[in-house]
C-alpha angles and dihedrals in degrees: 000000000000088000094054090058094051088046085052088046102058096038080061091045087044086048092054099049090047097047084047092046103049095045086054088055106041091063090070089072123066100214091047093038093093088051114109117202094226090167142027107189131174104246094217090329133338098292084081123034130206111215117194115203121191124181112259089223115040090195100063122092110246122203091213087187088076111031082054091062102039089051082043090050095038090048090101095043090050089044086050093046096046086050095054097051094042127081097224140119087240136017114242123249116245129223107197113211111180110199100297101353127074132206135186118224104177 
């Protein structure tokens, strides 16, 4: 049981790292500049991450289209900056969801 709580513990921590990281990083982009990281999820454990997106403003009119295929063709750049800011043997695959839509960046 005590395992299982460590294990909980460092896919949060994981979590953390990852949702910090990839805020850092979408701000280098000016599309996906206007993108928050409101989750970090294991997508079924910490080897593939869910990562939830959500407009910083609601209000502002978003072309999805687009959004959808920078984040499609900025998945390996994200995967290399989270791996680069993370402790670990191999880097997690992210799955991107924006508010509605999903998108897998592998």
């Amino acid at each position: 049981m005590r395992r299982d709580r460590g294990e909980h513990r460092k896919a949060r921590q994981l979590c953390c790292q990852v949702a910090d990281t990839l805020n850092y990083a979408l701000g280098d982009d000016a599309l996906l500049a206007g993108l928050l990281v409101v989750a970090v999820e294991p997508a079924p454990d910490s080897s593939c991450l869910l990562v939830t997106l959500s407009p910083q403003l609601a209000d502002e009119p978003l072309d999805v289209q687009a959004i959808l295929a920078r984040l499609e063709a900025s998945g390996g750049r994200l995967r290399f900056e989270v791996a680069s800011a993370i402790t670990r043997k191999r880097a997690p695959k992210l799955l991107f969801r924006l508010v509605g839509y999903a998108i897998d960046c592998r």
